[in-house]
Structures are given as C-alpha cells and as structure tokens.
PADREN-843108 format. One line per field, with one value per residue: x, y, z of N, C-alpha, C in turn. Coordinates in steps of 0.001 Angstrom, whole numbers. Each point is the difference from the previous one (the first is absolute). Example, Ala and Ser with C-alpha at 12.3 -4.5 7.8 and 13.67 -1.06 7.14 Angstrom:
nx <- [13190,-350]
ny <- [-5690,1050]
nz <- [7800,-720]
cax <- [-890,820]
cay <- [1190,1190]
caz <- [0,60]
cx <- [900,-770]
cy <- [1200,1090]
cz <- [0,730]
// end
This chain:
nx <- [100290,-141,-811,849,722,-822,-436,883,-1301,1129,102,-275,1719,-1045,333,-808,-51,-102,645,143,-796,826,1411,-748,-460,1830,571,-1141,484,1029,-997,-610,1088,1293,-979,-345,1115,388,-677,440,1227,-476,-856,1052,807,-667,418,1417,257,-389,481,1239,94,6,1660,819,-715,-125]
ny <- [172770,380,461,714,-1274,-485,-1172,-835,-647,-366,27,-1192,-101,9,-840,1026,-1115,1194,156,-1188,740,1249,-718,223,1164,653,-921,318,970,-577,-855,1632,-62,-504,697,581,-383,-796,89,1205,-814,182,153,644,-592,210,998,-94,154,1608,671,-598,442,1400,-448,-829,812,809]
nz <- [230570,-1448,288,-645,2,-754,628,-440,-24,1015,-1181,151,-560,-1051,-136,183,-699,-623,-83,347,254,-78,503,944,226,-161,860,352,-122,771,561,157,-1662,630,983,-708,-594,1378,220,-1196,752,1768,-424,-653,1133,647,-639,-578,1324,217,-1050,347,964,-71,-460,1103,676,-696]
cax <- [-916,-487,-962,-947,-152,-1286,369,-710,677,999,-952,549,-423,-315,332,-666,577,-1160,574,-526,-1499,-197,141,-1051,-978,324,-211,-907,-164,1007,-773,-1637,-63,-52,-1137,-1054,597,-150,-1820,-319,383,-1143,-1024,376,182,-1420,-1030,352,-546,-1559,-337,416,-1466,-885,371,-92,-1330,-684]
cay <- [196,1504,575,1088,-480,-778,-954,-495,-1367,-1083,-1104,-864,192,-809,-527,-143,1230,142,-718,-1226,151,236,-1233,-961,456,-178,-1727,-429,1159,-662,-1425,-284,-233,-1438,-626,320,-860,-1343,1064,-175,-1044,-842,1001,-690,-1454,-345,508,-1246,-1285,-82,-373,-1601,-365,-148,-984,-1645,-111,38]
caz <- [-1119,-69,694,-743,-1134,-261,21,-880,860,-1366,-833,-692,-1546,-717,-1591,-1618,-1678,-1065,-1472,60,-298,-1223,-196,-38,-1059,-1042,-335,-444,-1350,-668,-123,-1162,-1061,120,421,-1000,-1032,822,-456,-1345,-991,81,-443,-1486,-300,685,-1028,-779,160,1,-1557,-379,607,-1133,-1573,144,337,-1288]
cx <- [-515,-1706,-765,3,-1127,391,-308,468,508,-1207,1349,286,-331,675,-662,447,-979,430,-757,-1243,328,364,-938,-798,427,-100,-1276,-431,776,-388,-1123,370,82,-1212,-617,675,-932,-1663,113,372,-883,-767,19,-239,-1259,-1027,9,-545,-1755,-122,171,-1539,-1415,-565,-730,-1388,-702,-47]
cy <- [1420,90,304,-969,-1253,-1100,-1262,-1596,-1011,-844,-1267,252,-1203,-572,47,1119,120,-536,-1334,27,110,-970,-1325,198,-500,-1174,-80,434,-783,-1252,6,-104,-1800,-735,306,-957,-921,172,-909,-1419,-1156,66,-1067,-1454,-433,-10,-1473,-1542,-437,-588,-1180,-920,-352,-263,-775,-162,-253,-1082]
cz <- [-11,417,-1678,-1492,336,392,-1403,116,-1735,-510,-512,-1143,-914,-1214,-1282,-1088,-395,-1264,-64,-238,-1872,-1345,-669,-1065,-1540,-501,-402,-1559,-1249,-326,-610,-731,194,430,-1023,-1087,268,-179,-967,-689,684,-412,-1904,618,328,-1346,-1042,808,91,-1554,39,964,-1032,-1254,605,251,-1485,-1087]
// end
C-alpha cells in the first residue's frame, strides 16, 4: 500500500435510485386530478341524498 495516498474505508454500496423518489412524487401528481374527481362526485352524491332526505322529511 502507498503511504502518501489517504486511506478511505469501503462503504457498502447501496441500492438506492433517486429516481423512485421522483417517481413517486409523479404518481401522486398523476392521482390529484382522480382524487379530486372521486371528492367532487362524493360530494354531488351525498349532496342529492341530503335533498332526497329532506323532501321526505318535509
């Protein structure tokens, strides 16, 4: 071994991508419009059954 070069101790190498993070993110970017649909059309049906509620009540 050389003397004058640094020692640098082996690190395990790891399996991580960065990519996959980013991935992720996208999926999610990619699901707020569908989650927000899924929102909005609960939201409508709930609304209609509160009214029909409140026919029958009346």
């Amino acid at each position: 071994m050389d003397a004058s070069l640094p020692k640098t101790p082996e690190q395990p190498k790891r399996r991580y991508r960065p990519g996959r993070r980013f991935s992720l993110s996208v999926l999610a970017l990619l699901a707020l419009p569908f989650l927000l649909l899924a929102a909005v059309w609960l939201a409508l049906r709930f609304e209609g059954v509160r009214r029909a509620v409140i026919e029958t009540a009346a």
